[in-house]
PQR file with spaces between the fields and no chain letter, atoms N, CA, C, O and H, PARSE charges and radii, in Angstrom:
ATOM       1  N    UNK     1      45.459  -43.196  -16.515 -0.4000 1.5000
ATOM       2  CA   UNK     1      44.653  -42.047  -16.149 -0.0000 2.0000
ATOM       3  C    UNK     1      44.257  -42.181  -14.680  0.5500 1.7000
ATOM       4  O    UNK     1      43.611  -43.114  -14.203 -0.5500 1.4000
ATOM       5  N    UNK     2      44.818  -40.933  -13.918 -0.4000 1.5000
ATOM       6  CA   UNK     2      43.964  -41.310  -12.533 -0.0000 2.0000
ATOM       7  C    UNK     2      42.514  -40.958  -12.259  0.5500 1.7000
ATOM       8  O    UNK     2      41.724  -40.243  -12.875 -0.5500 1.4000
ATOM       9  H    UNK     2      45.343  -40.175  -14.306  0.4000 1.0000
ATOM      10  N    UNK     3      42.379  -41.829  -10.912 -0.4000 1.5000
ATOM      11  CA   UNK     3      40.682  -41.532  -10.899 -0.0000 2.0000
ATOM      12  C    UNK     3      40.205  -40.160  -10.091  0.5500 1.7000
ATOM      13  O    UNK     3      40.364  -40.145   -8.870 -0.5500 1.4000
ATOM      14  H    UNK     3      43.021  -42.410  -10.412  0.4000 1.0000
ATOM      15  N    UNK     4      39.701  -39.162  -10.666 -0.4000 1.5000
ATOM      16  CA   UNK     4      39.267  -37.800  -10.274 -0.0000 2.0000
ATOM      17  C    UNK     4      38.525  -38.286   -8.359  0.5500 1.7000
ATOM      18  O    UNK     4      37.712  -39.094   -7.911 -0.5500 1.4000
ATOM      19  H    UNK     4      39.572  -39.174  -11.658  0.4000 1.0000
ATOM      20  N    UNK     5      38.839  -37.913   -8.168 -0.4000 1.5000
ATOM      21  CA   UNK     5      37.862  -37.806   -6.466 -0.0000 2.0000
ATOM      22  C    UNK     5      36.691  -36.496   -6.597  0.5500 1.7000
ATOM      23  O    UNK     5      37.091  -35.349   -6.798 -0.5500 1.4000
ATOM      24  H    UNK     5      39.500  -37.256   -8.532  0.4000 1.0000
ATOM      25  N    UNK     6      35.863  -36.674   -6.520 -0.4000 1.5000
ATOM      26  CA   UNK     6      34.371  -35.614   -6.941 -0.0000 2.0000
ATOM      27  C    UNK     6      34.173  -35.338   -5.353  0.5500 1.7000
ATOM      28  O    UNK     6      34.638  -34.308   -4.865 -0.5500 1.4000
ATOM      29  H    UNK     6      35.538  -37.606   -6.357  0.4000 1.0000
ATOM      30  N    UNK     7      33.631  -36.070   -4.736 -0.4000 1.5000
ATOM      31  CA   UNK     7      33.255  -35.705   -3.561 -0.0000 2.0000
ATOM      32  C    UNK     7      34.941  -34.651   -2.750  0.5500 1.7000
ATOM      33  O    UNK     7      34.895  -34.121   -1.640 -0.5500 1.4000
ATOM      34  H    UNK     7      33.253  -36.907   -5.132  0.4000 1.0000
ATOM      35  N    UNK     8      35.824  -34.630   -3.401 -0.4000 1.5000
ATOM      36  CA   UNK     8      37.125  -33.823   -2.368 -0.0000 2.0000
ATOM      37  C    UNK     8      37.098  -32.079   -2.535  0.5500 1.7000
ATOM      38  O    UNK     8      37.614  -31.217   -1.822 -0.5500 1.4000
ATOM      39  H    UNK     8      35.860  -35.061   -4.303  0.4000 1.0000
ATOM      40  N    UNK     9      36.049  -31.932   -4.125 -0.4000 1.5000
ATOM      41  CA   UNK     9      35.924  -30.944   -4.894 -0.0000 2.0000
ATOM      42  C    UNK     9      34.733  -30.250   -3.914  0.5500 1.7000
ATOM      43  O    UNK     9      34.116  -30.963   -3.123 -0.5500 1.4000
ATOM      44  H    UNK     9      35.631  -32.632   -4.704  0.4000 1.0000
ATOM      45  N    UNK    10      34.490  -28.960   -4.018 -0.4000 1.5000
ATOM      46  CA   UNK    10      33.989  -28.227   -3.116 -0.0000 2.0000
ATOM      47  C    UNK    10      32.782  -27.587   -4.568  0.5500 1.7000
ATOM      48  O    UNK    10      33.249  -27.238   -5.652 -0.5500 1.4000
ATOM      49  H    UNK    10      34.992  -28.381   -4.661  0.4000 1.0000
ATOM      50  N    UNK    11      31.527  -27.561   -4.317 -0.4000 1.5000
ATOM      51  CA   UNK    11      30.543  -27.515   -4.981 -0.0000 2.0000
ATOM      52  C    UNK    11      30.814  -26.970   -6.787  0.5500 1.7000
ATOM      53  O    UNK    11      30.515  -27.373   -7.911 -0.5500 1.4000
ATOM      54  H    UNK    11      31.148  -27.845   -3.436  0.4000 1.0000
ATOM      55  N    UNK    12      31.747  -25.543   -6.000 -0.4000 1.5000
ATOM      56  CA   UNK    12      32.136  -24.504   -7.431 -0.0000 2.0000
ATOM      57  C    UNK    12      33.174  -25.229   -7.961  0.5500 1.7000
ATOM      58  O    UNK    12      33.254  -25.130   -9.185 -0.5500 1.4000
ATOM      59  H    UNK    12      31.990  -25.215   -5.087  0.4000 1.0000
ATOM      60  N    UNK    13      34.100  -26.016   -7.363 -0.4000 1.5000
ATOM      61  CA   UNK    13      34.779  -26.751   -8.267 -0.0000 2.0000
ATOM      62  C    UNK    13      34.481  -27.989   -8.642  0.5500 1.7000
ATOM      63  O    UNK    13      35.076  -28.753   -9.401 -0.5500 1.4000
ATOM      64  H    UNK    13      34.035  -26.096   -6.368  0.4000 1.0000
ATOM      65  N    UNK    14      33.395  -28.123   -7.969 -0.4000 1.5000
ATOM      66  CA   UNK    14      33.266  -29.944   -9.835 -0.0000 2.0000
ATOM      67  C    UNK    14      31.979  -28.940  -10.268  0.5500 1.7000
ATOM      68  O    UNK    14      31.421  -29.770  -10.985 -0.5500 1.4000
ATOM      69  H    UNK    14      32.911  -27.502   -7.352  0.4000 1.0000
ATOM      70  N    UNK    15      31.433  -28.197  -10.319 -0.4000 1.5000
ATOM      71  CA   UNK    15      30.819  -27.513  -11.259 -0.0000 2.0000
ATOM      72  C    UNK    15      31.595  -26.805  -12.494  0.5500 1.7000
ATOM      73  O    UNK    15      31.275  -26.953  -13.673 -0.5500 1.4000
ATOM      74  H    UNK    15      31.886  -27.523   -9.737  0.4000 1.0000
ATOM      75  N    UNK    16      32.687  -25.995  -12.013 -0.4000 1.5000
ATOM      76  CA   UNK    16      33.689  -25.830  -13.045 -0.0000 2.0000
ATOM      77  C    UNK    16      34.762  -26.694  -13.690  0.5500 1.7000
ATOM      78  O    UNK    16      35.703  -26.426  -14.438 -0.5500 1.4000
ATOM      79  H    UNK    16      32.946  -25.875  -11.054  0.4000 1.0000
ATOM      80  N    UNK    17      34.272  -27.907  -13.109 -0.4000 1.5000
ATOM      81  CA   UNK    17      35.373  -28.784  -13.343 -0.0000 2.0000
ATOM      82  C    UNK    17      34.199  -29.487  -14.872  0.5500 1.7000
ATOM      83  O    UNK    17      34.656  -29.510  -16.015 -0.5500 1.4000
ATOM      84  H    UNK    17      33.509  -28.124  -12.502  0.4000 1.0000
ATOM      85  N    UNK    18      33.035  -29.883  -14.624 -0.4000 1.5000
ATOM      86  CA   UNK    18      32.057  -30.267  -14.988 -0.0000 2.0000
ATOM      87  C    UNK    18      32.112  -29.523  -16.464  0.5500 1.7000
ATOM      88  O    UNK    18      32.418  -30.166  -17.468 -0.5500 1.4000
ATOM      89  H    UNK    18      32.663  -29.864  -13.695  0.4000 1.0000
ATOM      90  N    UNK    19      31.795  -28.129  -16.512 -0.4000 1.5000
ATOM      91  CA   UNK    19      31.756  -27.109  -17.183 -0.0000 2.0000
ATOM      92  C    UNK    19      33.617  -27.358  -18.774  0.5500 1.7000
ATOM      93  O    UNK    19      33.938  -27.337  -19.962 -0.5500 1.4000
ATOM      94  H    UNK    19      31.547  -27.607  -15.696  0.4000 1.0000
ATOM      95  N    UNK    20      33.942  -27.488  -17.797 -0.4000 1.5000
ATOM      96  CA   UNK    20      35.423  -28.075  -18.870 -0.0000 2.0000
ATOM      97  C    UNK    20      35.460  -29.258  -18.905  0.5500 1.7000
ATOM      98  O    UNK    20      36.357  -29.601  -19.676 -0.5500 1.4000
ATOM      99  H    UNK    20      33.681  -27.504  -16.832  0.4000 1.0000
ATOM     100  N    UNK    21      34.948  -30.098  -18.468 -0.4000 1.5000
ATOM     101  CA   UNK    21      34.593  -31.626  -19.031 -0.0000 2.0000
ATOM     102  C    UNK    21      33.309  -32.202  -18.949  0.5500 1.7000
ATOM     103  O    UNK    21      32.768  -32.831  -18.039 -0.5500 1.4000
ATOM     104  H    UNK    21      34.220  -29.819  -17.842  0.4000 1.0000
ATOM     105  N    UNK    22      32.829  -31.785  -20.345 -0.4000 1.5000
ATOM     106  CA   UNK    22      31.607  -32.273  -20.602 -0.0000 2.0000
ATOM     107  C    UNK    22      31.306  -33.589  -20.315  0.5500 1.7000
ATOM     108  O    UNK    22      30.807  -34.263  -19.414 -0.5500 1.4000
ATOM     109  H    UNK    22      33.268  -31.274  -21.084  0.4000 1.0000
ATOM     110  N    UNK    23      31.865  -33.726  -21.578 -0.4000 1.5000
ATOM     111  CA   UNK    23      32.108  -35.499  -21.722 -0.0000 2.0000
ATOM     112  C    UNK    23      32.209  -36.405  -20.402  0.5500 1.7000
ATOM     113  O    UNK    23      31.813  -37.570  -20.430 -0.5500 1.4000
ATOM     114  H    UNK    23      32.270  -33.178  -22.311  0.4000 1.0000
ATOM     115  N    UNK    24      32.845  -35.735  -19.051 -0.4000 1.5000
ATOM     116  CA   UNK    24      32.421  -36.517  -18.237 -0.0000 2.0000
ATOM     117  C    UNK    24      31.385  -36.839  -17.443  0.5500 1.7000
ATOM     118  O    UNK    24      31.111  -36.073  -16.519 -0.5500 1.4000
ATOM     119  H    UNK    24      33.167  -34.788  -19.028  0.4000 1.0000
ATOM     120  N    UNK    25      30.538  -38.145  -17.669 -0.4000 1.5000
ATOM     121  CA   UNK    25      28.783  -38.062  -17.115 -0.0000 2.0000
ATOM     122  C    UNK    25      29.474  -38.209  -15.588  0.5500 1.7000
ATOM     123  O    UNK    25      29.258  -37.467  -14.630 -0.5500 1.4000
ATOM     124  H    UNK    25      30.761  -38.768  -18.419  0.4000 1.0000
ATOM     125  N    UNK    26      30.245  -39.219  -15.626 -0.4000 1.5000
ATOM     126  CA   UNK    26      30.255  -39.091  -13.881 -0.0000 2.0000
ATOM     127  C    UNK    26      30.500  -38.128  -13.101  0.5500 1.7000
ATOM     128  O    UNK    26      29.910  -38.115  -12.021 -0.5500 1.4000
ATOM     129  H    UNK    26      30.420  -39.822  -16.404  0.4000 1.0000
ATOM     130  N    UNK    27      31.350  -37.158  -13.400 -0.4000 1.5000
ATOM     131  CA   UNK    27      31.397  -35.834  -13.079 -0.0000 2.0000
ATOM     132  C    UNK    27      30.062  -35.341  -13.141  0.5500 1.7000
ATOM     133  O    UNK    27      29.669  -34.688  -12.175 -0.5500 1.4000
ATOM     134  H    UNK    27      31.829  -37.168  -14.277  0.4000 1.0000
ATOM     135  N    UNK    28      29.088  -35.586  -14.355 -0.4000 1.5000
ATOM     136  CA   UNK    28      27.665  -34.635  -14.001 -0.0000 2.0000
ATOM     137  C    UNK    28      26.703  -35.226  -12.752  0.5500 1.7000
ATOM     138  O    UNK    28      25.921  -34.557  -12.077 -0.5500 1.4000
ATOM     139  H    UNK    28      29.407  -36.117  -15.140  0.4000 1.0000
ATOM     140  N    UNK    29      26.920  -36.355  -12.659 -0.4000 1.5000
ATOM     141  CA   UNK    29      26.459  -37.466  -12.124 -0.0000 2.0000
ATOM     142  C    UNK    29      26.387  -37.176  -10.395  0.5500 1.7000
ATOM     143  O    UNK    29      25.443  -37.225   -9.606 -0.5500 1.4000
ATOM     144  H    UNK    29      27.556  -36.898  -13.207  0.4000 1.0000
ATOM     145  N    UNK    30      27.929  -36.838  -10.211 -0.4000 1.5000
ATOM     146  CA   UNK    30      28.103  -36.159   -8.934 -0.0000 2.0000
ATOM     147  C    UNK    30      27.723  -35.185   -8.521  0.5500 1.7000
ATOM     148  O    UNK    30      27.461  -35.192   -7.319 -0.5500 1.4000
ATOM     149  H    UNK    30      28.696  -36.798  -10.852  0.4000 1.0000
ATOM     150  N    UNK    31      27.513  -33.920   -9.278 -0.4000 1.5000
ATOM     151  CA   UNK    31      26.902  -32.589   -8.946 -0.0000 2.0000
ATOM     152  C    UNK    31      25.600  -32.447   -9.374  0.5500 1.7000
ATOM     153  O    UNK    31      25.022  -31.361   -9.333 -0.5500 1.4000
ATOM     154  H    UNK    31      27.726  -33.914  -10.255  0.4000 1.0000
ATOM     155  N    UNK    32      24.963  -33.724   -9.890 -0.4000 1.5000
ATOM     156  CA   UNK    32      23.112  -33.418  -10.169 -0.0000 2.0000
ATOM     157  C    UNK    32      22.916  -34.338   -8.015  0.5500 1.7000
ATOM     158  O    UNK    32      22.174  -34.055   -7.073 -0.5500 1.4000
ATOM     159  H    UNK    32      25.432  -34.607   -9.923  0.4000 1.0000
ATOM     160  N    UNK    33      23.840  -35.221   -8.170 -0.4000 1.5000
ATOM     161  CA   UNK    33      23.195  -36.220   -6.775 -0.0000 2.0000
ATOM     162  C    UNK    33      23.333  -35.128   -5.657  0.5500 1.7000
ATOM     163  O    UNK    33      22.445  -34.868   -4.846 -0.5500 1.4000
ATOM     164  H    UNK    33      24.442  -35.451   -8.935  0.4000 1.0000
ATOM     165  N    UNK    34      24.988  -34.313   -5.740 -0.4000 1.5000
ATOM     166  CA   UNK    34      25.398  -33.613   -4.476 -0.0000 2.0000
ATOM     167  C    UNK    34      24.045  -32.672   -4.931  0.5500 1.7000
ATOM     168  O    UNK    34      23.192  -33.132   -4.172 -0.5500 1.4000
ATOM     169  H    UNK    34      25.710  -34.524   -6.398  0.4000 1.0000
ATOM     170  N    UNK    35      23.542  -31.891   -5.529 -0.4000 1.5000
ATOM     171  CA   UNK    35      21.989  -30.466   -5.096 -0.0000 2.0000
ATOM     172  C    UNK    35      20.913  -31.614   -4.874  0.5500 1.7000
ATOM     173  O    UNK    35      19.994  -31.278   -4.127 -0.5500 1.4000
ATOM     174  H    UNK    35      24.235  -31.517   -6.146  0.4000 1.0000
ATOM     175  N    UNK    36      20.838  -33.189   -5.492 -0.4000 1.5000
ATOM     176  CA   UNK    36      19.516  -33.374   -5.080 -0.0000 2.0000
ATOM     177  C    UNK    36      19.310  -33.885   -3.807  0.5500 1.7000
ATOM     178  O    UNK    36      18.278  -34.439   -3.430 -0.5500 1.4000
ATOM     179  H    UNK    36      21.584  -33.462   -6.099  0.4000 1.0000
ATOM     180  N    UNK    37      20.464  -33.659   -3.050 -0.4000 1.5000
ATOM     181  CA   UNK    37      20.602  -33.876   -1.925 -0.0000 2.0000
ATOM     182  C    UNK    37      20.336  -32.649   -0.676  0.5500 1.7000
ATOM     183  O    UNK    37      19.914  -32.872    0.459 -0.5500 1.4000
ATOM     184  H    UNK    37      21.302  -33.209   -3.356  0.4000 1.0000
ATOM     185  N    UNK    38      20.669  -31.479   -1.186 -0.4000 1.5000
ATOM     186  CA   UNK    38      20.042  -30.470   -0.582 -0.0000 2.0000
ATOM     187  C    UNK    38      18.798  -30.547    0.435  0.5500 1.7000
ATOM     188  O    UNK    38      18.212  -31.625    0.334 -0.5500 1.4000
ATOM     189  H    UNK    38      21.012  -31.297   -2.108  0.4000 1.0000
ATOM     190  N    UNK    39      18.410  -29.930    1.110 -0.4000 1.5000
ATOM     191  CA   UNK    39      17.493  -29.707    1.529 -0.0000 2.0000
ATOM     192  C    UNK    39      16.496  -28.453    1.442  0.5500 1.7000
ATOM     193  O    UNK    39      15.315  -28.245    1.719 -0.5500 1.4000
ATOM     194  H    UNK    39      18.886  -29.054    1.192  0.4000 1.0000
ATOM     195  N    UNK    40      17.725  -27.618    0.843 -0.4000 1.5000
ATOM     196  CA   UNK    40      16.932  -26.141    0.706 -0.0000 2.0000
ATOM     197  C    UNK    40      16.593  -26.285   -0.597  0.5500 1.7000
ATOM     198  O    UNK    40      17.396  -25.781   -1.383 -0.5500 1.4000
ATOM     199  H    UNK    40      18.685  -27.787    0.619  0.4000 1.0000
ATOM     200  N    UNK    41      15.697  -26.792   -1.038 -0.4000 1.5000
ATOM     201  CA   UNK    41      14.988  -26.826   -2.098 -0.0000 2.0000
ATOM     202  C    UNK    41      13.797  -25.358   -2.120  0.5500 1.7000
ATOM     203  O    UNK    41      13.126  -24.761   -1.278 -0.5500 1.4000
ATOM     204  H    UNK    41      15.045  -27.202   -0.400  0.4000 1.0000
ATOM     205  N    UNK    42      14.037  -25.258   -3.580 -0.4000 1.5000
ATOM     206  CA   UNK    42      12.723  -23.572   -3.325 -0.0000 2.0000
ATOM     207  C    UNK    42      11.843  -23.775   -3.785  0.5500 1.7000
ATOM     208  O    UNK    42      11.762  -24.732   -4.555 -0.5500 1.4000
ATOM     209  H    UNK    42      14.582  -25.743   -4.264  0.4000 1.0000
ATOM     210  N    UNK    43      10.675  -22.882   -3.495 -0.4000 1.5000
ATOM     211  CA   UNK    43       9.419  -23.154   -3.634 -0.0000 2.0000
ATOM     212  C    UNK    43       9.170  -22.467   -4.496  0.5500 1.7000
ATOM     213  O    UNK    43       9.452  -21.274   -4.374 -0.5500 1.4000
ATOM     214  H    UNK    43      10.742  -22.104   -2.869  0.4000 1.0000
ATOM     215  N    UNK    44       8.584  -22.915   -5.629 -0.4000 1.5000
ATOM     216  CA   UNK    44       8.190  -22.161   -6.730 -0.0000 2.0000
ATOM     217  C    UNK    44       6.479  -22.013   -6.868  0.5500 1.7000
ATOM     218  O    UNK    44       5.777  -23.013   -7.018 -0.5500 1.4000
ATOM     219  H    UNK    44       8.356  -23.883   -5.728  0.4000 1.0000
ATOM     220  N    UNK    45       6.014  -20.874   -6.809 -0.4000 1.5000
ATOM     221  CA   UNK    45       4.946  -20.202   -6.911 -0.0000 2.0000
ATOM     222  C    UNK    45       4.564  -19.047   -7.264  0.5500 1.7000
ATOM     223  O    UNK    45       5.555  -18.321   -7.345 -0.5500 1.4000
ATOM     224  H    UNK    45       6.584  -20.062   -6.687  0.4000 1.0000
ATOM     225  N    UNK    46       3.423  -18.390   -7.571 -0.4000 1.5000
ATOM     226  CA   UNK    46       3.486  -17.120   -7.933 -0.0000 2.0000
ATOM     227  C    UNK    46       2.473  -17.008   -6.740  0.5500 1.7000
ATOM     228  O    UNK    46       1.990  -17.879   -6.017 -0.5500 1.4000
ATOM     229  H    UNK    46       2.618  -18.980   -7.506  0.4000 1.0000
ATOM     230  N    UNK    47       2.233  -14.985   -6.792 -0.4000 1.5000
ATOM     231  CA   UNK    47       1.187  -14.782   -6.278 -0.0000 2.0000
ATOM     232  C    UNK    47      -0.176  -15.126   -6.702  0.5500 1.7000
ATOM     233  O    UNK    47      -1.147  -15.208   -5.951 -0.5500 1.4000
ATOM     234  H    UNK    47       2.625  -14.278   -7.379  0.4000 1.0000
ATOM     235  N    UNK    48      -0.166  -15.306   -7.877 -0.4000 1.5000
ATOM     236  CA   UNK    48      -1.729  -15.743   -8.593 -0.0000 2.0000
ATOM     237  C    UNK    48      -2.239  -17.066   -8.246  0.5500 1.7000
ATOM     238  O    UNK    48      -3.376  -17.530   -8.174 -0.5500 1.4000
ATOM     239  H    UNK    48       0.624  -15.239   -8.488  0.4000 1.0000
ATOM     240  N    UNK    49      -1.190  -17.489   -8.073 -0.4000 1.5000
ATOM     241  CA   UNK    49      -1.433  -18.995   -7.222 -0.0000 2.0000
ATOM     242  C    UNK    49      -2.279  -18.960   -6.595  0.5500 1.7000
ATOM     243  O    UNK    49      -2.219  -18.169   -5.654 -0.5500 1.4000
ATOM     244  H    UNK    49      -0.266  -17.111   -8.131  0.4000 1.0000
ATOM     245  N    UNK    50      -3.666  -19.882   -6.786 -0.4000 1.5000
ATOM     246  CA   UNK    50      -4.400  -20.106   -5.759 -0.0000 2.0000
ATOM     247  C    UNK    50      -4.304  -20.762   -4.475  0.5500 1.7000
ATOM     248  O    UNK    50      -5.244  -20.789   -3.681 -0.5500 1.4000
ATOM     249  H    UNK    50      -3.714  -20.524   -7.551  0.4000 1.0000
ATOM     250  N    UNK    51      -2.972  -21.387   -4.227 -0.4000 1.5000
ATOM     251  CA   UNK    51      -2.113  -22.426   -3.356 -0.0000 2.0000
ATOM     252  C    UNK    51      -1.189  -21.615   -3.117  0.5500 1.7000
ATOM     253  O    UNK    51      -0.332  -22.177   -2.435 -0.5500 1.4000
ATOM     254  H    UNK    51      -2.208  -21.366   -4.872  0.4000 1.0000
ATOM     255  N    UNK    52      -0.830  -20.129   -3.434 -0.4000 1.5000
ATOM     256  CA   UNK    52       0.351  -19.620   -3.052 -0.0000 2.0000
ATOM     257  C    UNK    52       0.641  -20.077   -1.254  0.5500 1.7000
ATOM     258  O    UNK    52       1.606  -20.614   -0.710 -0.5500 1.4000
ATOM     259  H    UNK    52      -1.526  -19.673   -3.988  0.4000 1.0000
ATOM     260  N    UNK    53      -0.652  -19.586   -0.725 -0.4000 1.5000
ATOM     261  CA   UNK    53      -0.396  -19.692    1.577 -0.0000 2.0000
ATOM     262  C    UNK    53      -0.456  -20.357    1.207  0.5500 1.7000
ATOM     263  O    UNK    53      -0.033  -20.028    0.099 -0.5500 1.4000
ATOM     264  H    UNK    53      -1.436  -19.150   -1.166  0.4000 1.0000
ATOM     265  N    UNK    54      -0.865  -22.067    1.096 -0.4000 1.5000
ATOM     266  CA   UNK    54      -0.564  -23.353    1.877 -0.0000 2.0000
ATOM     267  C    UNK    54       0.756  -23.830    0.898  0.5500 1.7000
ATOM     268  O    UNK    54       1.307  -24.822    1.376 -0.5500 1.4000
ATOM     269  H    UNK    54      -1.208  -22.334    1.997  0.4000 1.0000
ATOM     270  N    UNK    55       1.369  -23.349   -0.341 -0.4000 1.5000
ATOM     271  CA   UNK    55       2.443  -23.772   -0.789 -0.0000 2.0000
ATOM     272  C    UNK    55       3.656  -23.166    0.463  0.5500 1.7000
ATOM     273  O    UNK    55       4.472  -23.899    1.021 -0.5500 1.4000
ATOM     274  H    UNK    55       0.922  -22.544   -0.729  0.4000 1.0000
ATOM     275  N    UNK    56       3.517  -21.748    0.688 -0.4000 1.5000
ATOM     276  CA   UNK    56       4.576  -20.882    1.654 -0.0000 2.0000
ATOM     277  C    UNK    56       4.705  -21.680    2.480  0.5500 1.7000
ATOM     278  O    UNK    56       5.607  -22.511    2.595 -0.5500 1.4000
ATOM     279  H    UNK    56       2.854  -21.152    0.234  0.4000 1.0000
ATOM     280  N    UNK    57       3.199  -21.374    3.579 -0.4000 1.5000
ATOM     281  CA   UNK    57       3.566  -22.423    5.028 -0.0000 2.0000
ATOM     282  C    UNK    57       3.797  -23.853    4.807  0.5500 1.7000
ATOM     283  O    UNK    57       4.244  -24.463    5.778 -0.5500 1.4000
ATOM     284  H    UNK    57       2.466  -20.699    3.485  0.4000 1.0000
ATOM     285  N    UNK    58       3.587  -24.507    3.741 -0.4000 1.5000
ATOM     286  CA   UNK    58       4.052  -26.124    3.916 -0.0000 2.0000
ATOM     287  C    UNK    58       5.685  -25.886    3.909  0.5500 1.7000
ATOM     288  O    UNK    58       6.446  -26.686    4.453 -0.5500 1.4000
ATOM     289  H    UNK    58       3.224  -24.012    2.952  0.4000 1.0000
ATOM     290  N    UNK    59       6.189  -24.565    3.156 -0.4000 1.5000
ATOM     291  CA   UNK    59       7.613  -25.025    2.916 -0.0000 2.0000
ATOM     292  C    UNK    59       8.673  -24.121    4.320  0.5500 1.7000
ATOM     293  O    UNK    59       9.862  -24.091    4.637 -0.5500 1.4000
ATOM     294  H    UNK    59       5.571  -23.915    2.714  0.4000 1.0000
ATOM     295  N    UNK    60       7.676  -23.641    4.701 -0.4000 1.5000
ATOM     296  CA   UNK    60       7.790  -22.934    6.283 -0.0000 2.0000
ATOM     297  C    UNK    60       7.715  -23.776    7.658  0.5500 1.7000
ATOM     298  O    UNK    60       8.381  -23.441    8.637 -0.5500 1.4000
ATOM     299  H    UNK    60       6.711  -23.665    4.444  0.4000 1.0000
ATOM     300  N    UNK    61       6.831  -24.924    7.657 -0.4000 1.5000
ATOM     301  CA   UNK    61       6.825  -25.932    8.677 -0.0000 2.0000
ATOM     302  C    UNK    61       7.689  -26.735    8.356  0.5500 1.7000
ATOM     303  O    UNK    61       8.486  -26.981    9.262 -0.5500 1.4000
ATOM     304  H    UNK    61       6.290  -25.195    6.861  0.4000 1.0000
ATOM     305  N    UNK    62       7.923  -27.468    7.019 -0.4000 1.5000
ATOM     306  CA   UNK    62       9.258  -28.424    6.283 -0.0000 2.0000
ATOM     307  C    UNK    62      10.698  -28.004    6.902  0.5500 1.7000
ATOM     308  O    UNK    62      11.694  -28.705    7.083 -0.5500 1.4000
ATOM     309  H    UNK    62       7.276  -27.269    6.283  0.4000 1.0000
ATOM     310  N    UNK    63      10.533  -26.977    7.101 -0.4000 1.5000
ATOM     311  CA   UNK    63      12.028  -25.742    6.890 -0.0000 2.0000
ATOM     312  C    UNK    63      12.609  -26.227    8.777  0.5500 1.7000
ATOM     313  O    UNK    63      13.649  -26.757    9.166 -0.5500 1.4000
ATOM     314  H    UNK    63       9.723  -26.408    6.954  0.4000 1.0000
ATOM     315  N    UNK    64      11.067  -25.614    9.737 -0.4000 1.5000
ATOM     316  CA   UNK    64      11.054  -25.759   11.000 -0.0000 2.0000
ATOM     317  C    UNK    64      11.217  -27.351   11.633  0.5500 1.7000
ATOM     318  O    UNK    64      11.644  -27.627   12.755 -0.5500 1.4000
ATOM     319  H    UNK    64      10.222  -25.182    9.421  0.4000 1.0000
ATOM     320  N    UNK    65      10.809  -28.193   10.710 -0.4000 1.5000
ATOM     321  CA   UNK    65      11.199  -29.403   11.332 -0.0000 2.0000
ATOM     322  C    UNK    65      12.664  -29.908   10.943  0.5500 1.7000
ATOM     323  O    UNK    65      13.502  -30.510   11.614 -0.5500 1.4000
ATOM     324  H    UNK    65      10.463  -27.969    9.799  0.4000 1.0000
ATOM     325  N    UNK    66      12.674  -29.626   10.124 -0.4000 1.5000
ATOM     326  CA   UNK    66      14.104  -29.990    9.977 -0.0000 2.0000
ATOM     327  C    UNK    66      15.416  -29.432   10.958  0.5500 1.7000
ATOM     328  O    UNK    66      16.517  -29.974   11.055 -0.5500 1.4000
ATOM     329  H    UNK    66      11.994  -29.137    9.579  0.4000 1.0000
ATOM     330  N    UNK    67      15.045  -28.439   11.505 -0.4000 1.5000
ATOM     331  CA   UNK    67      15.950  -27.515   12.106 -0.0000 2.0000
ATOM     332  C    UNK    67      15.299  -28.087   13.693  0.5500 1.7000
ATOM     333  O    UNK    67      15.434  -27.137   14.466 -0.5500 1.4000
ATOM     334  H    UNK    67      14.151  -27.999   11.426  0.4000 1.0000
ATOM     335  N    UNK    68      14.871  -28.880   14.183 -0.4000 1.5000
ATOM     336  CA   UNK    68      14.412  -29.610   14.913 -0.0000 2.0000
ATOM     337  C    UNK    68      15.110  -30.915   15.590  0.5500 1.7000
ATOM     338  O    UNK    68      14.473  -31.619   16.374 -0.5500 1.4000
ATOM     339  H    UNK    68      14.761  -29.651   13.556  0.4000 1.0000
């Protein structure tokens, strides 16, 4: 059996690759590490939020330093 290369696969394909092989953890393994690697992570809040402004602008200055 050869060994799959994950990182050569382009996001939608080891996700669909993933999707037709369950059974493989290392395959899931690769596409949970490649998003938690992201940086654009989203901010989840509502308006009722009493933290809604300082949740926004923390993820508004985060955003600006990075692009820095």
């Amino acid at each position: 059996m050869s060994q799959i290369n994950y990182s050569a696969m382009t996001d939608k394909e080891l996700r669909q690759y993933f999707i037709k092989h369950r059974e493989d953890k290392v395959a899931l393994q690769a596409y949970l590490d490649r998003l938690s690697e992201r940086p654009d992570k989203k901010v989840i809040t509502t308006f009722k939020d009493p933290d809604f402004d300082e949740k926004i602008q923390a993820a508004i200055r985060k955003q600006m330093e990075r692009k820095e």
